[in-house]
LOTI-405130 format. One line per 8 residues: their letters; for each residue z, x negated, y negated of N, C-alpha, C, O. Coordinates in Angstrom, 2 decimals, padded with zeros to 5 digits, always signed. Example, Ala and Ser with C-alpha at 12.3 -4.5 7.8 and 13.67 -1.06 7.14 Angstrom:
<sites>
as> +007.80:-013.19:+005.69:+007.80:-012.30:+004.50:+007.80:-013.20:+003.30:+008.46:-014.24:+003.32 | +007.08:-012.85:+002.25:+007.14:-013.67:+001.06:+007.87:-012.90:-000.03:+008.04:-013.41:-001.14 .
</sites>
This chain:
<sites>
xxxxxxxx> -028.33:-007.26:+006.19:-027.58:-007.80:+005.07:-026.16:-008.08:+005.51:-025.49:-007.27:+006.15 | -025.83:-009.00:+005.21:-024.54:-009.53:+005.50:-023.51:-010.18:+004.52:-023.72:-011.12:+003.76 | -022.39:-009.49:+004.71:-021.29:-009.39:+003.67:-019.74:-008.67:+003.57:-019.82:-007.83:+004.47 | -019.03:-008.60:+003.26:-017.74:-008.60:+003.94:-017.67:-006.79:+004.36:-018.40:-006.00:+003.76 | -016.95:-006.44:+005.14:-016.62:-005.03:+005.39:-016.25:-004.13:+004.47:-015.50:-004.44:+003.55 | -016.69:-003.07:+004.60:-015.83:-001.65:+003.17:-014.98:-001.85:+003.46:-014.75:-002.61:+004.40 | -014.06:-001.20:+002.76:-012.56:-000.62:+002.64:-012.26:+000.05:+003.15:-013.16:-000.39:+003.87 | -011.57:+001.39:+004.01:-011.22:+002.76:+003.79:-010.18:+002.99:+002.89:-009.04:+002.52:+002.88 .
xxxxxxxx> -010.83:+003.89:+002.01:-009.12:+004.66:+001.42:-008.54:+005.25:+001.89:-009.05:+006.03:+002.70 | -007.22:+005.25:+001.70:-006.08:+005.53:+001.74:-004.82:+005.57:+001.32:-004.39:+004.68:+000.59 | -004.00:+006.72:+001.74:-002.86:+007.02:+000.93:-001.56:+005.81:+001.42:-001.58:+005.45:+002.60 | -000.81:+005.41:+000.78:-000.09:+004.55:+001.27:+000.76:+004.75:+002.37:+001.36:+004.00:+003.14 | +000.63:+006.09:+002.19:+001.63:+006.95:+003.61:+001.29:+007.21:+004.85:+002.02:+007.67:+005.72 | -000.26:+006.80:+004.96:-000.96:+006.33:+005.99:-001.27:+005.52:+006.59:-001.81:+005.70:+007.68 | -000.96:+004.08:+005.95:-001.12:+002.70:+006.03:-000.53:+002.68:+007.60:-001.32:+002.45:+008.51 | +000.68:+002.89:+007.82:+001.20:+002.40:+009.11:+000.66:+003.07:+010.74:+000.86:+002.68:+011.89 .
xxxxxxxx> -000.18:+004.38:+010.08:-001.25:+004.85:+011.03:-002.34:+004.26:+011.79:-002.56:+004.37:+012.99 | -003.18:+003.40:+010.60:-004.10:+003.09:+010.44:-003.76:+001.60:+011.67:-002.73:+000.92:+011.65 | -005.24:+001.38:+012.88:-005.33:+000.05:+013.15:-004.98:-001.53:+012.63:-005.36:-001.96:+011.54 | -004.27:-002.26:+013.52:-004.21:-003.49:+012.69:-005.21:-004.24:+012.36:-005.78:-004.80:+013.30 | -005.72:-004.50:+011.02:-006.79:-005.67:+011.25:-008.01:-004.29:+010.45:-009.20:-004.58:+010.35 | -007.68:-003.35:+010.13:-008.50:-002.40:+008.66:-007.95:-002.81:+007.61:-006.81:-003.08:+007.24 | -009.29:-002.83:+007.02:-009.49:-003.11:+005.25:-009.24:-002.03:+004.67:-009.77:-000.96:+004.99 | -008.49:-002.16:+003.85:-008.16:-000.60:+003.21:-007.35:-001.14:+002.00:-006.48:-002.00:+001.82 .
xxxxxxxx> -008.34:+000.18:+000.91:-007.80:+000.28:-000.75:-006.77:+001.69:-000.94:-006.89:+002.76:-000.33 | -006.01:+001.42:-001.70:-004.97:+002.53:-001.96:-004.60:+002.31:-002.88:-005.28:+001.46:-003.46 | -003.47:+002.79:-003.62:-002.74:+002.83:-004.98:-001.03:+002.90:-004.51:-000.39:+003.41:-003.59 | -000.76:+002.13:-005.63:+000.82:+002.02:-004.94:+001.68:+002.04:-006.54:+001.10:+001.91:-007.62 | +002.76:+002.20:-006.42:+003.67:+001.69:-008.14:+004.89:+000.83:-007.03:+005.50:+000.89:-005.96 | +004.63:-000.04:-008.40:+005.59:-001.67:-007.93:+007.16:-001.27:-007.98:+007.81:-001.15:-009.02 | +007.72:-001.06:-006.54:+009.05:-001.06:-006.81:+009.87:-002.31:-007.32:+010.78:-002.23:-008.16 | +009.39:-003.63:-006.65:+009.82:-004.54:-006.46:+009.12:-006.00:-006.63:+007.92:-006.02:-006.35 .
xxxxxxxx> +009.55:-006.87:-006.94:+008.10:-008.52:-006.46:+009.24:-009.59:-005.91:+010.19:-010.07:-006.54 | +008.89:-009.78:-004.69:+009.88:-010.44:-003.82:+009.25:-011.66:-004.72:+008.06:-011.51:-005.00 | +009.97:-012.95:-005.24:+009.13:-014.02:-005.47:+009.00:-015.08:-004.07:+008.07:-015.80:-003.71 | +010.36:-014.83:-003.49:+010.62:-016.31:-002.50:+009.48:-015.97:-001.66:+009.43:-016.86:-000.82 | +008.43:-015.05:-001.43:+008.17:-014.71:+000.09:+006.48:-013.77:-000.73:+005.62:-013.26:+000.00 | +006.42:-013.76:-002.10:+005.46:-013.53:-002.72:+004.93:-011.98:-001.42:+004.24:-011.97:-000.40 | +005.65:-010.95:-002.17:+005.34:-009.45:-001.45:+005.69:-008.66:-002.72:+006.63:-008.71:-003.52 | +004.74:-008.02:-002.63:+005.49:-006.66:-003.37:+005.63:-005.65:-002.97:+004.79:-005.38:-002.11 .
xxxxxxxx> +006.64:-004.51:-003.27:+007.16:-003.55:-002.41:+006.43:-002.28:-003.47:+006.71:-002.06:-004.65 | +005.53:-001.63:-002.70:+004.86:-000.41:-003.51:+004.97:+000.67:-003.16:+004.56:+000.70:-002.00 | +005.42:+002.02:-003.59:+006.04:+003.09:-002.78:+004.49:+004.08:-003.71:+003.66:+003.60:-004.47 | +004.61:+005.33:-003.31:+003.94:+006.24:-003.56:+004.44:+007.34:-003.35:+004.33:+007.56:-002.14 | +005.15:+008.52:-004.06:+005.70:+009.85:-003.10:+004.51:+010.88:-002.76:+004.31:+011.92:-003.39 | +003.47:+010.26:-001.26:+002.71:+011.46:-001.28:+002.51:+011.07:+000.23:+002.04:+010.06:+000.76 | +002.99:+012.11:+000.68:+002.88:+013.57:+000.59:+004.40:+013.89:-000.23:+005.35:+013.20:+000.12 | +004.57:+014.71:-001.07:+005.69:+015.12:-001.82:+006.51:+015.47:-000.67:+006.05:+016.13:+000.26 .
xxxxxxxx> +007.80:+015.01:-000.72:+008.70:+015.06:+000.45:+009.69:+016.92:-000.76:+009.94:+017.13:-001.94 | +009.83:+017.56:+000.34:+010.26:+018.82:-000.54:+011.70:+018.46:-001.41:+012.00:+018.90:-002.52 | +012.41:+017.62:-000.64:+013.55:+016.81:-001.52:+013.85:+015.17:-001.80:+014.66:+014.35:-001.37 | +012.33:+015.14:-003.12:+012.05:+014.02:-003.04:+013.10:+012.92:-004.13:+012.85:+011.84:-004.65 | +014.21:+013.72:-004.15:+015.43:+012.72:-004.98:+016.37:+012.78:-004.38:+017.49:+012.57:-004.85 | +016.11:+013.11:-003.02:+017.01:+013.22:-002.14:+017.70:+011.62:-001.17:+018.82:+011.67:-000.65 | +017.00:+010.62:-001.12:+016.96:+009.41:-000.50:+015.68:+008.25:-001.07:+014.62:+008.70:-001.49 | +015.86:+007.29:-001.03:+015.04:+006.53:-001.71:+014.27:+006.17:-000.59:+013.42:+005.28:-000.67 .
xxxxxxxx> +014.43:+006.66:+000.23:+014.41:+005.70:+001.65:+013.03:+007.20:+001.92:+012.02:+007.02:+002.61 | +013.25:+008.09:+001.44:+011.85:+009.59:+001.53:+010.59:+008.84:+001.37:+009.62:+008.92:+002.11 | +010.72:+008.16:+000.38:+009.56:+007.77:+000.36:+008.60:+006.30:+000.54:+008.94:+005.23:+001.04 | +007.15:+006.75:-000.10:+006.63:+006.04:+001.13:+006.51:+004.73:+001.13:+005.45:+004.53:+000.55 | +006.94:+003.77:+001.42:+007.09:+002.12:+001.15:+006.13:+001.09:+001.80:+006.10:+001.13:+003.03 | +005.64:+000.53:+001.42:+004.82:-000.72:+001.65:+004.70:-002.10:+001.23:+004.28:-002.31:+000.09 | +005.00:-003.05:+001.97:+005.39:-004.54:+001.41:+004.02:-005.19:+001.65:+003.64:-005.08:+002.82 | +003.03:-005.98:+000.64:+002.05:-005.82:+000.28:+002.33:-007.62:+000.04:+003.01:-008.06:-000.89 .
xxxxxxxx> +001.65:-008.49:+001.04:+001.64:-010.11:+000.84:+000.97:-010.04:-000.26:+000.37:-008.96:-000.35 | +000.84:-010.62:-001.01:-000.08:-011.30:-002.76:+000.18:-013.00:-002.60:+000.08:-013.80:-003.54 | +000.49:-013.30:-001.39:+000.17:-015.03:-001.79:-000.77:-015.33:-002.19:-000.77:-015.90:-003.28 | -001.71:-015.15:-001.64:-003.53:-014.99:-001.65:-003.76:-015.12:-002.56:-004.25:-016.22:-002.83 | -003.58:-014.14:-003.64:-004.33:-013.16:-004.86:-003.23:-013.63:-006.11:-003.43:-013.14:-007.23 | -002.14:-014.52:-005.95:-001.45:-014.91:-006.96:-002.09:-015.24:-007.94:-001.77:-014.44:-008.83 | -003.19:-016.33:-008.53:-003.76:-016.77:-009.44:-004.29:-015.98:-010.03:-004.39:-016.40:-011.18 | -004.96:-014.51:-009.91:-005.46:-013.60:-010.36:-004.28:-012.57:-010.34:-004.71:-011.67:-011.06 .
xxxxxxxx> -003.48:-012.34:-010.08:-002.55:-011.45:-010.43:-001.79:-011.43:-011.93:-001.65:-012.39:-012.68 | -001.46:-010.41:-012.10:-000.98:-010.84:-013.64:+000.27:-010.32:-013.76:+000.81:-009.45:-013.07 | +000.69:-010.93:-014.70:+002.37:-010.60:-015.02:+002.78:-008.76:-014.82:+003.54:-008.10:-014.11 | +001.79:-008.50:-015.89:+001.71:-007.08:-015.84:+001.73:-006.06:-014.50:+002.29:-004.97:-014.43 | +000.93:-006.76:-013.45:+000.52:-006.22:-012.24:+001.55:-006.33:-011.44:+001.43:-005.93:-010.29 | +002.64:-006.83:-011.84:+003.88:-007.08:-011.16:+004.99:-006.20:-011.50:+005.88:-005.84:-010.73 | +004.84:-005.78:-013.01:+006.16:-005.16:-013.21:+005.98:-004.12:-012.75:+005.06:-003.31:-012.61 | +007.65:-004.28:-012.36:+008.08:-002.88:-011.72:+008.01:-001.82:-013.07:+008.26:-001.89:-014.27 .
xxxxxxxx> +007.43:-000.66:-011.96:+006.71:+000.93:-012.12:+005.19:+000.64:-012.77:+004.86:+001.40:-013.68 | +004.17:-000.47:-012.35:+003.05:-000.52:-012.32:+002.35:+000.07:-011.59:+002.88:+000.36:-010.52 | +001.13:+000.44:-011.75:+000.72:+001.33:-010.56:-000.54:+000.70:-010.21:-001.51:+000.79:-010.96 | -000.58:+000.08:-009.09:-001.66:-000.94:-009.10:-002.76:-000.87:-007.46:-002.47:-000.99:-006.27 | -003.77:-000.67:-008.04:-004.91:-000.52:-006.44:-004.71:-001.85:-005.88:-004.37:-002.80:-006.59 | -004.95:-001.94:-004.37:-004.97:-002.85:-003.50:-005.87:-002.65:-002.49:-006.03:-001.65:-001.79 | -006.67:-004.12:-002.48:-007.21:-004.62:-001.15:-007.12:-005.22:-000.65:-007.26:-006.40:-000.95 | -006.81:-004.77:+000.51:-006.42:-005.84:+001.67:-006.44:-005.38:+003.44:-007.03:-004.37:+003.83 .
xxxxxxxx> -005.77:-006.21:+004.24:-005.82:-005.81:+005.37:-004.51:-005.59:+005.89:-003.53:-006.11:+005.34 | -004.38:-004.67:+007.17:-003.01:-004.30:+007.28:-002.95:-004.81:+008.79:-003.78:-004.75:+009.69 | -001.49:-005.42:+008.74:-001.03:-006.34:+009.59:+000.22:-006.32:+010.05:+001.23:-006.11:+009.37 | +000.18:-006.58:+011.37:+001.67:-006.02:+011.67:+002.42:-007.17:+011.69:+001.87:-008.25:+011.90 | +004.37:-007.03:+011.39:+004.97:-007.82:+011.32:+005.20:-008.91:+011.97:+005.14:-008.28:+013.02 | +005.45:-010.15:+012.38:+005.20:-011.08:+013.18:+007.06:-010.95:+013.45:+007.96:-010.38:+012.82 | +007.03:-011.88:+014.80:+008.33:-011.40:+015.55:+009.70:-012.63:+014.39:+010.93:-012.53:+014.39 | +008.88:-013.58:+013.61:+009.65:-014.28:+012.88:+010.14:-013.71:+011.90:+009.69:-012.66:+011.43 .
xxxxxxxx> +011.67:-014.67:+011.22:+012.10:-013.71:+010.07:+011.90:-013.98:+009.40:+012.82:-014.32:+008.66 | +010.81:-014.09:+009.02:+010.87:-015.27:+007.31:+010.35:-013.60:+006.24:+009.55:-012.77:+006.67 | +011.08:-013.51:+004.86:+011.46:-012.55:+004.44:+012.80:-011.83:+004.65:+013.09:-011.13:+003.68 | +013.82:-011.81:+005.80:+014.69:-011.17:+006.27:+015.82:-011.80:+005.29:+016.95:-011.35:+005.43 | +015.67:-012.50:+004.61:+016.48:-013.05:+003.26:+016.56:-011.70:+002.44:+017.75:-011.45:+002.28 | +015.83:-010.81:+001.90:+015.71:-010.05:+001.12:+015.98:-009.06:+001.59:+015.35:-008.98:+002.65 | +016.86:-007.76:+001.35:+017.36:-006.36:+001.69:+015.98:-005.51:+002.14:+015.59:-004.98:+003.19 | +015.39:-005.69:+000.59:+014.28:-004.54:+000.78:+013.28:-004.75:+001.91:+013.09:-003.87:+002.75 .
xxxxxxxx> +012.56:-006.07:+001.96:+011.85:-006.10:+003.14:+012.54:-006.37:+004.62:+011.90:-006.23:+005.66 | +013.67:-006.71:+004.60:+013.98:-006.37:+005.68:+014.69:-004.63:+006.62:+015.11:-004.38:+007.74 | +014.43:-003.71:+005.11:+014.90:-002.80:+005.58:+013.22:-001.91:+006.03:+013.01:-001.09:+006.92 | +012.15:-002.57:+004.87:+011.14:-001.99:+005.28:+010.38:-002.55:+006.87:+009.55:-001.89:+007.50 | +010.86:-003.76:+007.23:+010.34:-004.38:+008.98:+010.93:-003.34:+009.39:+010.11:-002.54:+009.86 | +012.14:-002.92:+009.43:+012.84:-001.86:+010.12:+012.13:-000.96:+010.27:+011.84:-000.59:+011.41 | +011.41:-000.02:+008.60:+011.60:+001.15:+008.84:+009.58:+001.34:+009.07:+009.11:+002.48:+009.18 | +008.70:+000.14:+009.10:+007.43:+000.46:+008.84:+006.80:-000.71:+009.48:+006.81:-001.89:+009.13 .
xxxxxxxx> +006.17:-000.07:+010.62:+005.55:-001.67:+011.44:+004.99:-002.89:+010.63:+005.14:-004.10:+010.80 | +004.13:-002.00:+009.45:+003.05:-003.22:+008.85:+003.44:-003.33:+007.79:+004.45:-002.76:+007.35 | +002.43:-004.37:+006.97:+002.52:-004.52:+005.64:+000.90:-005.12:+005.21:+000.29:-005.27:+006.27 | +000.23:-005.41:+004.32:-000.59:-005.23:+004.35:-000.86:-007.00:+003.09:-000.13:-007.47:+002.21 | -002.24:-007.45:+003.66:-002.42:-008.95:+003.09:-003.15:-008.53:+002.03:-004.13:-007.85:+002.32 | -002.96:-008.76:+000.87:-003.92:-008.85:-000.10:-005.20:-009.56:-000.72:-005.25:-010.63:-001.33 | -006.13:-008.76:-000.43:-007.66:-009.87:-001.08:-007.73:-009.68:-002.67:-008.27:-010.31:-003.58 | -006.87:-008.40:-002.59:-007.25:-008.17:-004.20:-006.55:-007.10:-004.70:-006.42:-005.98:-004.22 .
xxxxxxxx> -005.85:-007.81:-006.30:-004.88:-006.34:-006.69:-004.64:-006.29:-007.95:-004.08:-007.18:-008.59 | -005.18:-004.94:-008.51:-005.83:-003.99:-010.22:-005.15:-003.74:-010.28:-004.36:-003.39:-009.40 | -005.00:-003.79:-011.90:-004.43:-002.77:-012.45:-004.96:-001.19:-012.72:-005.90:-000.94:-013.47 | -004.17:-000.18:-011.97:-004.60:+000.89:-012.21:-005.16:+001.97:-013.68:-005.88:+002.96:-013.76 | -004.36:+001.14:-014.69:-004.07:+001.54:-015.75:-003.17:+002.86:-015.68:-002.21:+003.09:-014.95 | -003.93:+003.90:-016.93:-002.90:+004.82:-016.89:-003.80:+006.17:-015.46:-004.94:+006.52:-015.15 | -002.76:+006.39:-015.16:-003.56:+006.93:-013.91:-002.89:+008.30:-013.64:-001.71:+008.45:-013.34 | -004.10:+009.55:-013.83:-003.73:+011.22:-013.55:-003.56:+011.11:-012.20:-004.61:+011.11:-011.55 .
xxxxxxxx> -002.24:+010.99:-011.40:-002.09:+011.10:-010.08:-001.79:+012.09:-009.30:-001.50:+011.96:-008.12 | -001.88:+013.61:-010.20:-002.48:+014.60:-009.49:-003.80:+014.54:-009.27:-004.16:+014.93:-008.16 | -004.76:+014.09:-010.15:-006.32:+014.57:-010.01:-006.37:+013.47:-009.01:-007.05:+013.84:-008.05 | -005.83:+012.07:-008.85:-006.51:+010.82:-007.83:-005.92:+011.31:-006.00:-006.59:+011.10:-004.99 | -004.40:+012.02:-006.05:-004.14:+012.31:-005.12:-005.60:+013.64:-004.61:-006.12:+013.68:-003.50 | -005.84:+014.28:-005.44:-006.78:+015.88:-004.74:-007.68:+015.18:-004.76:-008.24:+015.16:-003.66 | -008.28:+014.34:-005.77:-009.58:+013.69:-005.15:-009.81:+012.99:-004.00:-010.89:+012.98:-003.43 | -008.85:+012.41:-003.66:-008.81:+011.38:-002.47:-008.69:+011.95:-001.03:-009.22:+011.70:+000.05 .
xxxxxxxx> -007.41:+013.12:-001.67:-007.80:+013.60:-000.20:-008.65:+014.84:-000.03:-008.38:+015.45:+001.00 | -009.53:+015.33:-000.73:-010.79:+016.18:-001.01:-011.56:+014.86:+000.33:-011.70:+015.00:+001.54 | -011.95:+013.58:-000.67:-012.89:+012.86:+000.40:-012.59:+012.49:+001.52:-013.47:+012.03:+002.25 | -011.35:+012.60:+001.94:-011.00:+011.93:+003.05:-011.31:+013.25:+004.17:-011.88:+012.99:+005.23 | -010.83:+014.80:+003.81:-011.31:+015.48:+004.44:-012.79:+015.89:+004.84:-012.88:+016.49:+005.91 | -014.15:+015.62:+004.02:-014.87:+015.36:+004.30:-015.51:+014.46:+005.03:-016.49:+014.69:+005.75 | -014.84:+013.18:+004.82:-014.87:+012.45:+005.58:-014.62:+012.69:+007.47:-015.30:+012.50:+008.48 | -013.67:+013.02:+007.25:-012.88:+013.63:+008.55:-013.96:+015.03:+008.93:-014.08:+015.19:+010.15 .
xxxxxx> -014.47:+015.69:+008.37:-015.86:+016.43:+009.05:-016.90:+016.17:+009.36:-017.70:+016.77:+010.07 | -016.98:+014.89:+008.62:-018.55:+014.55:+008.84:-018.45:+013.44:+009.94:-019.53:+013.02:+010.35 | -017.20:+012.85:+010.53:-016.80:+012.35:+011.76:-016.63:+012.91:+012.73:-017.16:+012.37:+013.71 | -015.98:+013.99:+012.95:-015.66:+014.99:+013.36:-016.02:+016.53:+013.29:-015.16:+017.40:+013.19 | -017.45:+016.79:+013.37:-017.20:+018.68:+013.42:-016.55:+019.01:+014.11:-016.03:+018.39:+015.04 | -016.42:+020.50:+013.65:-015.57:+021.62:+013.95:-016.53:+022.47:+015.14:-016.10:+023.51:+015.65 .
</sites>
């Protein structure tokens, strides 16, 4: 059977771990929506940084292309402090500046190799992000055993 690749989940704070050129779903809240350069900037504080009002810069940032996925995106899915799932692939920055117009993504090329292309991006609705953080990484550690025994 033939048909496009899974996803892996993941936390957004992992994204820049992860191979270039993986499909991967996560959850993010919209700091930002670049329009000139169609990105949005989605942070997540997890892993809880112990002084997480300490720098804005603690936490975890990801500039997220949506050219793609514009026509299906919705107003809503944009405003900032949305909290919205994403699929897509993660891709590292190209040596051009296009974006370097804008503070935020040019502080995130700085501070985070990739950013990630969008095939597709939900609205989360209202979302218990203690129970989605323990669930997620409940599976991911299983995951990680059943790849890996001990």
């Amino acid at each position: 059977m033939n048909g496009p690749l899974p996803s892996t989940r993941a936390f957004l704070s992992d994204l820049s771990s992860l191979p270039t050129g993986s499909k991967v779903r996560f959850l993010g809240c919209v700091r930002t929506y670049h329009i000139p350069t169609g990105h949005l900037i989605l942070e997540h504080n997890y892993p809880r940084r112990r002084f997480p009002a300490s720098a804005e810069t603690e936490r975890a940032s990801v500039a997220v292309d949506v050219n793609a996925v514009l026509e299906s995106v919705t107003a809503e899915e944009l405003r900032v402090g949305a909290w919205v799932n994403v699929v897509g692939y993660v891709r590292s920055w190209g040596s051009d500046s296009d974006g370097d117009d804008h503070d935020a993504l040019r502080k995130l090329r700085m501070s985070s190799p990739v950013y990630v292309e969008a095939v597709m991006v939900f609205s989360a609705g209202v979302v218990e992000l203690g129970e989605y953080e323990r669930v997620l990484r409940e599976a991911l550690e299983v995951e990680r055993r059943i790849s890996r025994p001990d």
